[in-house]
N, C-alpha and C positions, 0 to 999 in steps of 0.2 A: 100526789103523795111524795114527801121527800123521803129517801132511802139516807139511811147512817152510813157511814163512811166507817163503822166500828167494825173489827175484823169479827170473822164466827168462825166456827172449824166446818171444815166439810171432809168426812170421811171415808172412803173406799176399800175396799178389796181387791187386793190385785195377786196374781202370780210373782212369783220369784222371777219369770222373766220378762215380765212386762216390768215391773220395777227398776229390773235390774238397765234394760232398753233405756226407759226413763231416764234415770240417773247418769248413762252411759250419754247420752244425745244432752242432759242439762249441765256436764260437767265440760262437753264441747264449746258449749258457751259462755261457762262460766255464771255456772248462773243455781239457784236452790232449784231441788226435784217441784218443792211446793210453788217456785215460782213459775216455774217450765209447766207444770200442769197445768194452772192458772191460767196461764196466756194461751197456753192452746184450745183451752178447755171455752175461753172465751171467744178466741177469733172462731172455731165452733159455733159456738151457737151464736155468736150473729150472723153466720153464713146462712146457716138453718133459718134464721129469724128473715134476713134479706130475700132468699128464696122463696120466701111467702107471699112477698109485695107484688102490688094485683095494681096495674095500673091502667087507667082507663085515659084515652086517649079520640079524638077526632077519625073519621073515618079517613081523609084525605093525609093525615098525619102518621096514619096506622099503613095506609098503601105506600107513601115513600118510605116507611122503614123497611118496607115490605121490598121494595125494589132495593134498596140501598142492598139487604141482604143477600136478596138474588145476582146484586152484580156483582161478583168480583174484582177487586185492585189490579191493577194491570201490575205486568211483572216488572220488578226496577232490578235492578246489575245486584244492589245487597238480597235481595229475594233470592233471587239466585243462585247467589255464594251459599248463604244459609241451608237453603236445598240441598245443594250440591258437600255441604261439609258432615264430615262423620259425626257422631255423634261420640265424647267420650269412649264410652262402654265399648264400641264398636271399633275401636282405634288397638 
């Protein structure tokens, strides 16, 4: 089934401060409330959507991920640094 590319309205209720958050965070970027909703609202639900996905896999294929997970990366000098540095907020 092809989907139309024609716009519809989609309406909500929101609070004065969720709007206002909204409008505050889409004017950061330069950008419409309805477009900032939009984007978010989509990467959303493909996240939701992706979180679904069930994949079936080989038993020998399903153990080395299995291992791969259990092993962790050895430590290199930037691990390190990164560890070892403050984090903004904490500065």
């Amino acid at each position: 089934m092809r989907r139309s590319q024609e716009p519809v309205s989609i309406n909500i209720r929101a609070k004065i401060s969720q709007r206002d958050l909204i409008d505050q965070a889409a004017n950061v970027q330069g950008r419409s409330r309805s477009d900032f909703m939009l984007d978010a609202s989509c990467q959303k639900a493909e996240e939701v959507l992706l979180d679904q996905a069930f994949f079936v896999v080989k038993d020998s294929a399903y153990e080395q991920f299995q291992e791969l997970l259990d092993k962790p990366l050895p430590a290199t000098d930037k691990l390190k640094r990164l560890l070892l540095t403050k984090a903004p907020w904490e500065k």
